[in-house]
FIFIVO-720798 format. One record per residue (C-alpha): x, z, y; residue in one letter. Coordinates in pm, whole numbers, plus 50000, padded with zeros to 5 digits. Layout:
BEGIN
XZYa;...
! end
This chain:
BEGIN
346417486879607x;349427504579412x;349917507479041x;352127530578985x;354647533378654x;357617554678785x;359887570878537x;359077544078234x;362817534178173x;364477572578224x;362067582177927x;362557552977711x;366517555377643x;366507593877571x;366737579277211x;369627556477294x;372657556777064x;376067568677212x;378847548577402x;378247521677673x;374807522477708x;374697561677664x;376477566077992x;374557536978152x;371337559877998x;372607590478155x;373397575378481x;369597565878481x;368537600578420x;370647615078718x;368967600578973x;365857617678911x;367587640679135x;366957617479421x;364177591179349x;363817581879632x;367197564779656x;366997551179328x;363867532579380x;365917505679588x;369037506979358x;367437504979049x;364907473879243x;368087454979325x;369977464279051x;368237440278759x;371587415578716x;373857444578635x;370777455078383x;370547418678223x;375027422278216x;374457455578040x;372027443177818x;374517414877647x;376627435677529x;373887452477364x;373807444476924x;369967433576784x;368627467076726x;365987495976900x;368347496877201x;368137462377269x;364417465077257x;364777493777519x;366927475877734x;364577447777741x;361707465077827x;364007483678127x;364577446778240x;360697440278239x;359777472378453x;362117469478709x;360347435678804x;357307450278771x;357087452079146x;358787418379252x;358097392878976x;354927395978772x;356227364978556x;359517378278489x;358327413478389x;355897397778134x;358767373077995x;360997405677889x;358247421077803x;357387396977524x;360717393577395x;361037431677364x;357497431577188x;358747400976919x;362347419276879x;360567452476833x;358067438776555x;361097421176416x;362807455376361x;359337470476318x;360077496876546x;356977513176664x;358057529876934x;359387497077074x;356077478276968x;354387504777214x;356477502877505x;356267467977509x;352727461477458x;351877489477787x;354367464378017x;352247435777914x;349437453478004x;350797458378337x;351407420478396x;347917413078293x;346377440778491x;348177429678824x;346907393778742x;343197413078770x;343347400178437x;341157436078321x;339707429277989x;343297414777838x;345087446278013x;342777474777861x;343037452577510x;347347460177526x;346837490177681x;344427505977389x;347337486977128x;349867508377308x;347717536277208x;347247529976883x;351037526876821x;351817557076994x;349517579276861x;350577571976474x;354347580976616x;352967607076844x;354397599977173x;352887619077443x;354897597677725x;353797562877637x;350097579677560x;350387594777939x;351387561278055x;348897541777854x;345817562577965x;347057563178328x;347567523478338x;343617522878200x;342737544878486x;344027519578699x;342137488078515x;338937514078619x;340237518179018x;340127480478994x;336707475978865x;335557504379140x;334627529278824x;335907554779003x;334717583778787x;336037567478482x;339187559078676x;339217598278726x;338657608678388x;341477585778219x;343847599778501x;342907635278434x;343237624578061x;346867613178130x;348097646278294x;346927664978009x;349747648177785x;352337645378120x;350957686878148x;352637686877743x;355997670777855x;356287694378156x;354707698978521x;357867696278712x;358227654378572x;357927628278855x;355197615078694x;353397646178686x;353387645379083x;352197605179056x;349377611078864x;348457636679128x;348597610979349x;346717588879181x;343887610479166x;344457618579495x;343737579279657x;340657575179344x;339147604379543x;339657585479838x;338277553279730x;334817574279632x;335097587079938x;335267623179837x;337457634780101x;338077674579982x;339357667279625x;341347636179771x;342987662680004x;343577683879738x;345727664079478x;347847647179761x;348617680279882x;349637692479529x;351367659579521x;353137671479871x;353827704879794x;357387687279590x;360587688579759x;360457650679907x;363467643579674x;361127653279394x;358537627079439x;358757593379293x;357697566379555x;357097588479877x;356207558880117x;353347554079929x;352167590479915x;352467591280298x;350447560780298x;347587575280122x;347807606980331x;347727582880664x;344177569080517x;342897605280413x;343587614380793x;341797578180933x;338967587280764x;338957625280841x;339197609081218x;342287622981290x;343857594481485x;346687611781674x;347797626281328x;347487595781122x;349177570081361x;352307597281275x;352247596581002x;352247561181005x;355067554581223x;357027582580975x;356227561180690x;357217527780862x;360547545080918x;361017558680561x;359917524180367x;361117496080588x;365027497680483x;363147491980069x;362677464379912x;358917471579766x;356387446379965x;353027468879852x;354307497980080x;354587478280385x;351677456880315x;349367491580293x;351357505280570x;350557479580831x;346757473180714x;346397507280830x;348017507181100x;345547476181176x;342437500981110x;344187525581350x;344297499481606x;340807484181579x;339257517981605x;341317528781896x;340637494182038x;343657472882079x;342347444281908x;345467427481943x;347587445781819x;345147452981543x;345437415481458x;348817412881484x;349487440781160x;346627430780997x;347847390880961x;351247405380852x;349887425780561x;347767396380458x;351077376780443x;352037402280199x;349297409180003x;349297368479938x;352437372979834x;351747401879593x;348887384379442x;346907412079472x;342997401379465x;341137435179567x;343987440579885x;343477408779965x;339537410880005x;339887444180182x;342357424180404x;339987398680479x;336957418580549x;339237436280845x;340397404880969x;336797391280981x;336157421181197x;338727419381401x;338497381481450x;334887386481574x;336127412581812x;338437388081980x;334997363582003x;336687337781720x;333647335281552x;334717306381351x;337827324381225x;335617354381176x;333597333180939x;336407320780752x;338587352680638x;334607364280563x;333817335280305x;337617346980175x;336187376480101x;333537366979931x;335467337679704x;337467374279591x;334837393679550x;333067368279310x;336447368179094x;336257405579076x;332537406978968x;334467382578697x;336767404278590x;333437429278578x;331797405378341x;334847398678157x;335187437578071x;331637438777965x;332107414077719x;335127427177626x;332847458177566x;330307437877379x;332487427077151x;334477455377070x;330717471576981x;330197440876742x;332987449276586x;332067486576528x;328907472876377x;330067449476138x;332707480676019x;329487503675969x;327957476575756x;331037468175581x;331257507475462x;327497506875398x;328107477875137x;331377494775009x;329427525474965x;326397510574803x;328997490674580x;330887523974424x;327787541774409x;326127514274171x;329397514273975x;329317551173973x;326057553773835x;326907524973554x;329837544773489x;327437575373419x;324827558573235x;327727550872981x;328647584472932x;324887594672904x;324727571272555x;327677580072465x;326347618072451x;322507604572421x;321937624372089x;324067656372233x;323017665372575x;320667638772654x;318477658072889x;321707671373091x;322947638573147x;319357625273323x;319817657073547x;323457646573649x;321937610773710x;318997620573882x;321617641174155x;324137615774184x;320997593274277x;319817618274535x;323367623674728x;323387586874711x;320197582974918x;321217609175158x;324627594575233x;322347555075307x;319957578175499x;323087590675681x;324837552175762x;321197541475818x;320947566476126x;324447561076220x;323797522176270x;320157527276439x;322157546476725x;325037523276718x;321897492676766x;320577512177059x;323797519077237x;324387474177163x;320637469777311x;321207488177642x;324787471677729x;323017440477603x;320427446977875x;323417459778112x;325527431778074x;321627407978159x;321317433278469x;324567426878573x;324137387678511x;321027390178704x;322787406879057x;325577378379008x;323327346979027x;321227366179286x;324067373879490x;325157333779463x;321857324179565x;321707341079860x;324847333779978x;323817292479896x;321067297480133x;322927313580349x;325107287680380x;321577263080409x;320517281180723x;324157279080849x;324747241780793x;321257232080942x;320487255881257x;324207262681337x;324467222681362x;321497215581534x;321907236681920x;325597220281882x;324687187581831x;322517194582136x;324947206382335x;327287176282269x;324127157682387x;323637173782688x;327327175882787x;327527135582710x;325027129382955x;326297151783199x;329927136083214x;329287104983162x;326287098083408x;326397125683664x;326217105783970x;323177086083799x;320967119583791x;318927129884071x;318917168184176x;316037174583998x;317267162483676x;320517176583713x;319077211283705x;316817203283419x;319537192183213x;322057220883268x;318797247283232x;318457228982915x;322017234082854x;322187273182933x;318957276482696x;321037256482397x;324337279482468x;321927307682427x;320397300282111x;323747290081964x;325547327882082x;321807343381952x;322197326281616x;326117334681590x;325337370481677x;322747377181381x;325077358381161x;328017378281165x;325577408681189x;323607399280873x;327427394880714x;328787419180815x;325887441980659x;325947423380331x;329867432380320x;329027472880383x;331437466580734x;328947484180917x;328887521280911x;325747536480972x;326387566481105x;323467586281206x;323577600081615x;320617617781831x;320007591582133x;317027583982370x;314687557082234x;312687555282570x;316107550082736x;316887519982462x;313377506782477x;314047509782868x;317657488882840x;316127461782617x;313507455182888x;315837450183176x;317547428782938x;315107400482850x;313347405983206x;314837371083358x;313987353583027x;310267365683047x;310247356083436x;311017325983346x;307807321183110x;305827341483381x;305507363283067x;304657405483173x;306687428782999x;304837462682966x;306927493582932x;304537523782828x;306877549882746x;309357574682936x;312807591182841x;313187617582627x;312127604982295x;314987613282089x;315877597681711x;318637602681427x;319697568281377x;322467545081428x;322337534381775x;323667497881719x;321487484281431x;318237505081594x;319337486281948x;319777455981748x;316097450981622x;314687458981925x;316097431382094x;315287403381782x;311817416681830x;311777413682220x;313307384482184x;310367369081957x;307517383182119x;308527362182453x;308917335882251x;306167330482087x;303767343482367x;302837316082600x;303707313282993x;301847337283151x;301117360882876x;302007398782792x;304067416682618x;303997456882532x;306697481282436x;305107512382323x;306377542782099x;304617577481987x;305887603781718x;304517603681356x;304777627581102x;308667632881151x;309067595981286x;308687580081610x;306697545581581x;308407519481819x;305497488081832x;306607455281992x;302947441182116x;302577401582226x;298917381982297x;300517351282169x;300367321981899x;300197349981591x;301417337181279x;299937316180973x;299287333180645x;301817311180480x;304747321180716x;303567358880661x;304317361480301x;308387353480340x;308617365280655x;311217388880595x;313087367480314x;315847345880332x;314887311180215x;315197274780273x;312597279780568x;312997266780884x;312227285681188x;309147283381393x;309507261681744x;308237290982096x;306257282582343x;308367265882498x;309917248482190x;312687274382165x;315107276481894x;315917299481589x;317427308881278x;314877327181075x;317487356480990x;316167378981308x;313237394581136x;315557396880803x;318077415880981x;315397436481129x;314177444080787x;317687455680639x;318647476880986x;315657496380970x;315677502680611x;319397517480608x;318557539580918x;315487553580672x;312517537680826x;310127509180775x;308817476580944x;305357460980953x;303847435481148x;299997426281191x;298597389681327x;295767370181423x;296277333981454x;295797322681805x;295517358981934x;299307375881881x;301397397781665x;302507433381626x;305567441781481x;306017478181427x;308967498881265x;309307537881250x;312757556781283x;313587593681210x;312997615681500x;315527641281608x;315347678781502x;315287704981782x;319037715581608x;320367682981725x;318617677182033x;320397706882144x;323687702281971x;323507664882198x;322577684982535x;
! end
């Protein structure tokens, strides 16, 4: 992702003093006539900067020059910019030039922000404002609020995000509309939009954004970028793979790495949806290679999450698995930063309160001396006005009480607000360890039943190299139908893996379509038929075609088969097992029927938990992971729909789950 901070050194020398460095100022300001060129001069251009800058005497240009330094590797060296950055903050205080102070203190915030460093960022960033607002400087307040709005993007507070960007085109609106920076800003607004997924105002502000002559607008490769992922997710293909190619075109002669980096992840999301998973690959592992680079920790989850998908695509599970736990290991350190900014929060709210009570003891303080003060007047005129000077006491005593009723109220509202972020921040806590947990016993289940049909295999495959011509017929077959049962299990128990994952990471879209349950029920029959032969187990099909839903086809098709799958296994050889589905109240109740083992009380109560449970042996001592039913569980919920199941030991199960049924509207929309 793209922080933006165009136009910082044009605005900071319009102060400068004349000669040298007032050409080299003016110079600066005439490329805003073509930005677009001068974002790769003024990139490559930082030793003729640091040459300028020694010819430079200790005052408030220096300071400027320094901080000029510090932006321009902003985008390239995150260390350097923050070096220059402090020596134009200790030269600045030095001079105590406020202006200075400001500037520097925003570029600081930069280097922390792009370190996902969040709480320390907002703290320079809210110093910048401070200093700029007792010298009035719109700019560096525009700057300041829009590099907050960008701490928010980070955290995924998108409406704050929003309102801090808005915030900062009201000042950039002061300075003038036509600025580059007022067309960034639109474009920042534009890709926040985007992030929330609210496609119509995310069209709107890049539009606005577009609507400048393309000479006009500060870093245009990344406008076109954010345009290309407005059109993926408006499923315009054909018009986003030009504009991709148009953007490759325009950015790859620059030097900026965050351009390409965005450019070819979505190219990479182009590709995967079209279906060349290679090629997919192939731009997503560059842009990880750059996003590595960048150090960018959100861009490089997003990375990962695509490359898990498109890993499991090519059938590298183990890969799959990896760039997935990648994710993960980032997404912890940006609940982190989360946490960090809450405390950051806390305390800032501590402080508030211990300012209230310092003025409450300040007040009470003057008021007692106030009141000493007129009890010594009241003797002094005791035998004059003495009744006149009880009155004036008795007031000054009453306004007194109303201003402590006044702070009282003030720091019961300021103790509520601290109580709910207290209980917030304990929420928040709460989701983190939860969120650990499960993945630890995720991890459980993986290193014990993902082990187990593997070891088996290496068993089996042992035996069957080693000692083949030892084996008669008979136990030749037995061995490899043991072996195609293991390799079964093992691609079964990979399969709800990466599904359960792959739901926990949001990767799975589920997009509501009309489609025939009778026909899936029908599909998931002729799919386990051989296994059930096998068994000598009868698979009873009650229902016809023509019983439409509004679900997601996928996850709906996915627990019928875990379902299937356990009612032949825990039904013994020669049982029965029925398929049956009716409508109910705006549903359609899908009931997977077996007459076998049933299941104990104490297996009932986690059944659809994840835990440090083992799964249940078949019939025929078949394998499992224990994550079918939980998968069931979170596929029917999303599609809007509930499972239950109902047992007798010894006498079977039924496991039954409802789905939305289709409207007459889309049934014939469909047909």
């Amino acid at each position: 992702m793209r922080t933006i901070n165009p136009g910082l050194v044009k605005i900071s020398l319009h102060n400068v003093g004349q000669g040298s460095w007032m050409k080299y100022a003016l110079g600066i300001l005439a490329l805003l006539v073509a930005p677009v060129a001068y974002s790769q001069e003024f990139l490559g251009d930082v030793d003729s900067l640091k040459r300028e800058l020694v010819s430079v005497p200790i005052d408030t240009n220096r300071v400027l020059g320094l901080c000029d330094i510090s932006s321009s590797y902003h985008s390239v060296n995150v260390d350097s910019s923050l070096h220059y950055a402090q020596q134009a903050l200790a030269l600045a205080k030095q001079l105590h030039y406020k202006n200075g102070m400001a500037w520097s203190y925003l570029l600081i915030g930069q280097t922390h922000s792009r370190r996902n460093q969040i709480a320390q960022a907002i703290s320079c960033y809210q110093k910048s404002i401070d200093i700029a607002d007792s010298v009035n400087n719109p700019t560096i307040l525009c700057r300041a609020f829009a590099n907050i709005g960008w701490c928010m993007f980070d955290l995924e507070d998108y409406y704050r995000a929003i309102d801090y960007f808005k915030r900062a085109l009201d000042f950039q609106q002061e300075l003038g509309n036509q600025d580059a920076y007022f067309i960034t800003l639109n474009i920042n607004i534009g890709q926040t939009y985007l992030a929330n997924n609210r496609l119509p105002e995310a069209e709107k502000y890049l539009k606005m954004a577009l609507a400048h002559d393309p000479k006009e607008i500060p870093n245009y490769g990344y406008l076109l970028n954010m345009l290309s992922a407005l059109r993926l997710e408006q499923q315009q293909y054909a018009l986003a793979d030009s504009l991709l190619n148009a953007t490759w075109n325009f950015i790859k002669p620059l030097p900026d790495k965050i351009d390409k980096a965005d450019n070819r992840y979505y190219f990479a999301k182009l590709k995967l949806i079209k279906g060349d998973v290679q090629r997919a690959f192939d731009y997503a592992e560059k842009a990880y290679h750059d996003y590595v680079q960048i150090g960018s920790k959100s861009d490089m989850e997003r990375i990962c999450i695509l490359l898990s998908t498109i890993e499991s695509k090519r059938g590298r599970t183990e890969q799959a698995l990896s760039y997935l736990l990648q994710s993960n290991v980032l997404r912890d350190s940006v609940h982190s930063s989360r946490a960090k900014y809450s405390e950051h929060l806390f305390n800032n709210r501590e402080q508030m309160r211990k300012t209230l009570l310092q003025e409450k003891d300040k007040a009470l303080l003057q008021a007692e001396k106030r009141n000493q003060q007129l009890l010594g007047i009241g003797l002094l005129f005791i035998f004059v006005s003495i009744i006149a000077g009880l009155l004036f006491f008795v007031r000054q005593r009453q306004q007194t009480y109303k201003k402590l009723l006044g702070l009282n109220e003030k720091l019961s509202v300021l103790n509520g607000e601290l109580v709910n972020k207290e209980a917030a921040i304990a929420n928040q806590n709460s989701l983190l360890l939860e969120t650990i947990h499960s993945k630890d016993r995720l991890f459980a289940i993986i290193g014990h039943d993902l082990r187990s049909p593997i070891n088996s295999l290496m068993g089996l495959m042992d035996l069957l190299s080693n000692y083949d011509d030892a084996l008669t017929p008979v136990e030749r077959r037995r061995y490899l139908g043991d072996l195609n049962r293991s390799l079964k299990n093992l691609n079964n128990l990979t399969g709800n893996l990466l599904e359960w994952s792959f739901s926990q990471t949001n990767t799975i879209k589920y997009i509501p379509e009309v489609f025939d349950m009778g026909q899936a029920l029908h599909e998931s029959e002729e799919l386990f038929r051989d296994l059930a032969q096998v068994k000598k187990i009868t698979i009873l099909n009650e229902n016809k075609t023509g019983l439409w839903v509004w679900a997601h086809p996928h996850s709906i098709k996915t627990v019928i088969r875990n379902l299937l799958s356990n009612a032949i296994k825990f039904t013994r050889e020669g049982g029965e097992v029925t398929l049956h589905a009716e409508p109910i109240e705006g549903f359609i109740k899908i009931a997977v029927i077996d007459n076998g083992v049933g299941i104990r009380d104490t297996i009932l109560e986690n059944l659809f938990k994840i835990g440090d449970k083992r799964s249940t042996p078949g019939t025929a001592n078949e394998k499992g992971s224990g994550l079918g039913l939980l998968l069931c569980k979170e596929f029917v919920e999303k599609n809007g729909g509930t499972i239950t199941v109902e047992t007798a030991v010894g006498k079977g199960s039924t496991f039954c789950f409802t789905v939305p049924i289709a409207s007459p509207a889309q049934i014939k929309e469909l047909l």
